[in-house]
C-alpha positions in Angstrom: 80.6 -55.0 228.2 78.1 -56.3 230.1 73.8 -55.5 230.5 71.3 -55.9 232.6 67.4 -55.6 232.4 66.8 -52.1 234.0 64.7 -53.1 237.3 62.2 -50.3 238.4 61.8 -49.9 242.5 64.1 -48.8 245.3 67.9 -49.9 246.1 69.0 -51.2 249.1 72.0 -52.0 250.4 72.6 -54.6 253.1 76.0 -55.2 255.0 76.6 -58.0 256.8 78.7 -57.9 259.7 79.5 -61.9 261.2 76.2 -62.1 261.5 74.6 -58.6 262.1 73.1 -57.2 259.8 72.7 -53.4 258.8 70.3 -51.9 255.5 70.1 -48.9 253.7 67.5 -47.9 252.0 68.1 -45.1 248.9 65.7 -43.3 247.2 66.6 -41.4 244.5 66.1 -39.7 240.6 68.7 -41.7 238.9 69.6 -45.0 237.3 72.8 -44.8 238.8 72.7 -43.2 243.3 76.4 -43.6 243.6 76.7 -40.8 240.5 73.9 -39.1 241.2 75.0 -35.6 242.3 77.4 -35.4 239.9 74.8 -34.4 237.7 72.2 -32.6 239.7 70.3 -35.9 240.5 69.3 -36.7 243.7 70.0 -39.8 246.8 69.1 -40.2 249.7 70.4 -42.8 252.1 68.1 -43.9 255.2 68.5 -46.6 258.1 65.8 -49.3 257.0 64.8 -52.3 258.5 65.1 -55.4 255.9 61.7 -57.6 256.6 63.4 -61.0 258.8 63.3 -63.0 256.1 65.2 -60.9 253.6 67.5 -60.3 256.7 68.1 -64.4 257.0 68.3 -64.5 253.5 71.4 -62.0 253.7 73.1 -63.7 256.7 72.9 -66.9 254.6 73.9 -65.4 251.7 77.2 -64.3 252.7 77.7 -67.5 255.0 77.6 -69.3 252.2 80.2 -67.2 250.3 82.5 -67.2 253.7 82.4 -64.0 254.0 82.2 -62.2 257.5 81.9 -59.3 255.7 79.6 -58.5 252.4 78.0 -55.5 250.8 74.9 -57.4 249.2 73.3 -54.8 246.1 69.6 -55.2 246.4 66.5 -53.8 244.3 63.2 -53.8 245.8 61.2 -54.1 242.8 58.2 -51.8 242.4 56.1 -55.4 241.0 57.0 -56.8 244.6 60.1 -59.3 243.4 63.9 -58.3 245.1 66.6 -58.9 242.8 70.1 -58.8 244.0 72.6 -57.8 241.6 75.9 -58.4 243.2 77.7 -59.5 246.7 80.8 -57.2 247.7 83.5 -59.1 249.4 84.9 -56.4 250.4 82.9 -53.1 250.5 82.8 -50.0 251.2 81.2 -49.2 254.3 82.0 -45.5 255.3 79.9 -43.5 252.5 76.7 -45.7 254.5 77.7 -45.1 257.9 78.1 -41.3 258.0 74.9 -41.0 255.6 72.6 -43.3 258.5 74.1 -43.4 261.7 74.8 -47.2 261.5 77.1 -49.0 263.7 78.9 -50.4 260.3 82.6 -49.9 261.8 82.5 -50.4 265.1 80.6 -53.8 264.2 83.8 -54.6 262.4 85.8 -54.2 265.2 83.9 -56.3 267.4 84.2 -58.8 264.9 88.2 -58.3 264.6 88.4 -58.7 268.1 86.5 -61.6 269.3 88.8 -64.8 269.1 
């Protein structure tokens, strides 16, 4: 089993694409946004610019991993500190796309195709 200090702000979730980077932002009533409808809660996903920095950070991030592709779990704290909680090496993408718009896929297949 395994804990971790409950973090109060706003989640965000940031894939990186070789290089491109796409964020959304969820709001939402419950510890947990992937489970929240299952029980009446509420999230909802929005297209949100990261601040550059934070978008750097990102590109580094999974650079560093050697991942051309990464899911990276962030919290926006409500005291101002962003806490990341985990890097996917390979995430799921689709659930962000259809909820924002975002380019997500066919940024994967630009990727896949360049030489």
């Amino acid at each position: 089993m395994q804990f971790q200090r409950y973090v109060k702000g706003t989640n965000v979730r940031v894939h990186t694409v070789s290089g491109d980077v796409f964020a959304t932002r969820i709001d939402t009533d419950r510890v947990d946004y992937r489970y929240a409808h299952r029980d009446g809660g509420r999230a909802d996903l929005s297209p949100w610019q990261l601040p550059d920095e934070l978008a750097e950070r990102c590109v580094q991030l999974a650079g560093r991993l050697g991942l051309s592709l990464a899911g990276i779990d962030l919290m926006l704290a409500d005291d101002g500190e962003v806490y990341c909680f985990e890097v996917n090496p390979s995430p799921a993408y689709s659930y962000y796309e259809s909820c924002t718009g975002q380019p997500i896929a066919r940024a994967i297949a630009l990727a896949l195709a360049r030489p």
